[in-house]
N, C-alpha and C positions, 0 to 999 in steps of 0.2 A: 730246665732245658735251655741251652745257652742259642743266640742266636741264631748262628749258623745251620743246626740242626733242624729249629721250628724253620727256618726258611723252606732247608729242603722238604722240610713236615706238610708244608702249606704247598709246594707246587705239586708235593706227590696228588694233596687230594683236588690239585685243580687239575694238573695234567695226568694222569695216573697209566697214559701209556704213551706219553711223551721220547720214554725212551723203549726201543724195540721190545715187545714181550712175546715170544716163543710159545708156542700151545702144541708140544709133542703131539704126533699120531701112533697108533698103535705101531708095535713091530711089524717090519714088512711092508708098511704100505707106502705108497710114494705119490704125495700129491702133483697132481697138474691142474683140476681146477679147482676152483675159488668164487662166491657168490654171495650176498646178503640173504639172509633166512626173514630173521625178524629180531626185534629186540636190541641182541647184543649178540645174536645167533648168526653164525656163517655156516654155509655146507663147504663142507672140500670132496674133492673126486680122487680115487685112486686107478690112479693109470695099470696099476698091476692089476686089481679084482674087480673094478666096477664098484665097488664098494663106494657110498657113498659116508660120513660121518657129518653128524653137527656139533660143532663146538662155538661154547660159549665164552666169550673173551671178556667178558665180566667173571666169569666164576672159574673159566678155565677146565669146566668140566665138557669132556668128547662123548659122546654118543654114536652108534650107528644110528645113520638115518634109513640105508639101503643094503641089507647084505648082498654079499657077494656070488653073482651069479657065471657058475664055465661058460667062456669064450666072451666075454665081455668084459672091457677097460670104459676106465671113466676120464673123458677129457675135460674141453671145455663144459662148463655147465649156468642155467640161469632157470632160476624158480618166478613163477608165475601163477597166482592166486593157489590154490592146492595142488600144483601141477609142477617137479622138476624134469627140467629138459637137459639130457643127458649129449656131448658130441663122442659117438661110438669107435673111435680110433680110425687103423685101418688092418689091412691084412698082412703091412708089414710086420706084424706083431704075431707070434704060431701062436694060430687057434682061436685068431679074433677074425669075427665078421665084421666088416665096416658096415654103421646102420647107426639112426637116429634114435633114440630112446626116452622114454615118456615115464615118468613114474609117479607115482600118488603121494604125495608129502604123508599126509598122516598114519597110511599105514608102510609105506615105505613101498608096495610093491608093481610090481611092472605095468603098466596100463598099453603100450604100445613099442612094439619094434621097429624100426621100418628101412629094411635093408635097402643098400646105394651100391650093392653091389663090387667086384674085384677090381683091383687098381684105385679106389678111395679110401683117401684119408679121412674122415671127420675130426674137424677141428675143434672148433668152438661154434657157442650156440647162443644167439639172445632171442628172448621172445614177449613178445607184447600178449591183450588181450583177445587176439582174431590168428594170428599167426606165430610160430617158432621160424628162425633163420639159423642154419647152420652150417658152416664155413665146408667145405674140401680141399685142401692144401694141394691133392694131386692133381684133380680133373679142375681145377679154376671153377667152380662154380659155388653155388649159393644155391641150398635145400631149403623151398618154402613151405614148411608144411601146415597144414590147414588144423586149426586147434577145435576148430568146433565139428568137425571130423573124426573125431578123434574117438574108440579108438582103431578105425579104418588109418590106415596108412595112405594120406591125398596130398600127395610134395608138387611143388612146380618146381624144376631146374632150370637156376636164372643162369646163365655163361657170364662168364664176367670176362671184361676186353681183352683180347691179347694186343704185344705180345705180353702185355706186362702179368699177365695171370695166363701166362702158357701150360695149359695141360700139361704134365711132363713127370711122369712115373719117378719118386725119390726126393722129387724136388718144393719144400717147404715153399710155398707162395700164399695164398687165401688162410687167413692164421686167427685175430680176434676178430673180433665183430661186435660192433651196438648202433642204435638207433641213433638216429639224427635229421630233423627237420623233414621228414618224410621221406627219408633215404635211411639208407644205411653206410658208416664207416668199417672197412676193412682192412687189417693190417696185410702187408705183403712183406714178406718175413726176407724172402730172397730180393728183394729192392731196398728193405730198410725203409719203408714208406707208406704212411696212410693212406687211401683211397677213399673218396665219396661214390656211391654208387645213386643214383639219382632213380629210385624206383617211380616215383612221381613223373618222369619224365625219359621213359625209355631207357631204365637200367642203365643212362648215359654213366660215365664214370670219369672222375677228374682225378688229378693227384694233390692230393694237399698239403703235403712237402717235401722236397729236390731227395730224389735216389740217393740212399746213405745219409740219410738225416739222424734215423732212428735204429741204429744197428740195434740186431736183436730183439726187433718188436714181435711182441706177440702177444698176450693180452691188453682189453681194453677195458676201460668203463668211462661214463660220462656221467659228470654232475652240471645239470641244470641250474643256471643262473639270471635272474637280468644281467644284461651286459654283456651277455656271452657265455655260452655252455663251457666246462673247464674238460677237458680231454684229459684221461692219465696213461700213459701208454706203460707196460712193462718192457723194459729193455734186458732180456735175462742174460745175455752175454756181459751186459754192464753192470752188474746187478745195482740196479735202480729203475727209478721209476721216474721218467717227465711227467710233467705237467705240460699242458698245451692250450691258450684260453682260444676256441672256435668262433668266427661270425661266419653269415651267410647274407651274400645279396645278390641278387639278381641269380637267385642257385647255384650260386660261387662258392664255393669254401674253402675259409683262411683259415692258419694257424700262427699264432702267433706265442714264442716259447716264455713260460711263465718263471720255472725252476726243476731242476733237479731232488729227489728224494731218494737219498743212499742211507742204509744200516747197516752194520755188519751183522745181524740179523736176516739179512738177505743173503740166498744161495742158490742163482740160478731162479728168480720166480719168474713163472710163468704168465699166470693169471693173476687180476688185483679186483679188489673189489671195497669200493669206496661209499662210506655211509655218514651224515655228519660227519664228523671229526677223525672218525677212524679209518684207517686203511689198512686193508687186511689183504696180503699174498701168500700165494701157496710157492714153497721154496721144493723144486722139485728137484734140485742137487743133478740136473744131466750134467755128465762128464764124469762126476766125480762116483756117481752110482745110475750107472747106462739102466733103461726102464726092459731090456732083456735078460736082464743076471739075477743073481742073488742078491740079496741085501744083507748082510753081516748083521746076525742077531742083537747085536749090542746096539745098531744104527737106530736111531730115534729122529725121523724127517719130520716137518711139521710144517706151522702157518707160520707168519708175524704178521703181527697186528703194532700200528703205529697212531699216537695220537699227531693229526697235523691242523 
């Protein structure tokens, strides 16, 4: 083996997804979300069936994790101890009901619905061990629903400030969402701009960077650090991903821009989901295959997974 080879030989087995690696989903299905399972395991959501799948990006082998149930798409999503948290679309979509959904990892099946009723979007969902939070893009608010409740359907609906999260029928606003420092971070997809939402402190809400920062934001995740928590925002119209390193003082929250992470393995991703070293997004190809048509037999959509 000459040189040049063993080098490439030696960084495949240190970085071995250094460069974009593609995990096709079945035919027909079109992801929008994306989450850590366990392992080397991700779930993805299918916006057409509700359908959830687990693939593993070590072996590259897809599973269902949730078959597919009429009148229900799969948005955002986040798993918590044996419990994934499904966000239920809205009723722009014929034949969905907008509603939170709750399902049992191991056997895959339904544990709770909990409709939000006409004119809601459901966006995206994160959830700790006491509560799930999930986003509505129409009506500007935040679904707190109660986990130890469960599975009774007991949500508080937190309003989130106008006008910058204006209720307003069509119009993408309340988009990702995750935890931070006893609040919650919210993308606002029509501003281009994060939000701190200060639940600790009257749901107060700040902005934490200038309108049009982030065009096409809409999923989130957060990696905890000393020094500062690292924010990764998906920018789907750009297809990439910022980086963002967060501090908090005085219940302030900054951002300060760390880098850019583009692939041509990316197509429109949505949602990202960051574990160790890997970053995994669900490429949900809007534009080029609208989430109300058909999908062309032959189209094969998928995740990517990035070693960073």
């Amino acid at each position: 083996m000459s040189l040049t080879p063993l080098f490439s030989f030696l960084l495949f087995l240190l970085f071995p997804l250094s460069l974009a690696t593609q995990f096709p989903l079945p035919s027909g299905v079109q992801p929008e979300g994306v989450t850590f399972a366990r392992g080397s395991n991700y779930f993805a959501a299918d916006i057409r069936s509700g359908s959830i799948f687990l693939v593993d990006v070590a072996s590259g082998l897809v599973t269902t994790a949730v078959a597919p149930i009429p009148g229900r798409i799969g948005g955002g999503i986040d798993a918590s101890k044996d419990r994934l948290f499904v966000a239920g679309g809205g009723s722009f979509l014929p034949g969905v009901e907008p509603a939170l959904h709750v399902y049992d990892i191991p056997t895959g099946t339904p544990i709770a619905t909990c409709p939000t009723g006409g004119g809601s979007l459901v966006n995206d969902v994160i959830a700790d061990k006491d509560f799930a939070f999930y986003t509505d893009s129409f009506r500007g608010v935040v679904y707190k629903l109660s986990i130890s409740a469960l599975p009774r359907c007991r949500f508080e609906t937190i309003p989130l400030p106008t006008p910058a999260f204006k209720p307003e029928a069509g119009v993408f606003r309340a988009n990702g969402i995750v935890k931070y420092k006893g609040g919650l971070i919210v993308a606002n997809s029509e501003l281009a701009a994060p939000f701190f939402i200060d639940i600790l402190n009257g749901n107060k809400a700040q902005r934490i960077l200038p309108n049009g920062t982030t065009e096409g934001i809409d999923g989130l995740d957060i990696v905890r650090m000393k020094g500062g928590s690292l924010l990764y925002v998906t920018q789907n119209s750009l297809n990439r991903v910022s980086v963002w390193k967060l501090s908090i003082r005085g219940r302030r929250v900054s951002a300060k821009f760390v880098k850019n992470i583009t692939s041509s393995g990316f197509n429109v991703p949505t949602t990202v989901a960051v574990k160790k070293n890997t970053l995994v997004v669900a490429n949900a190809a809007f534009g080029s295959v609208p989430p109300t048509g058909p999908i062309d037999d032959d189209v094969r959509l998928n995740i990517t997974a990035i070693h960073i």
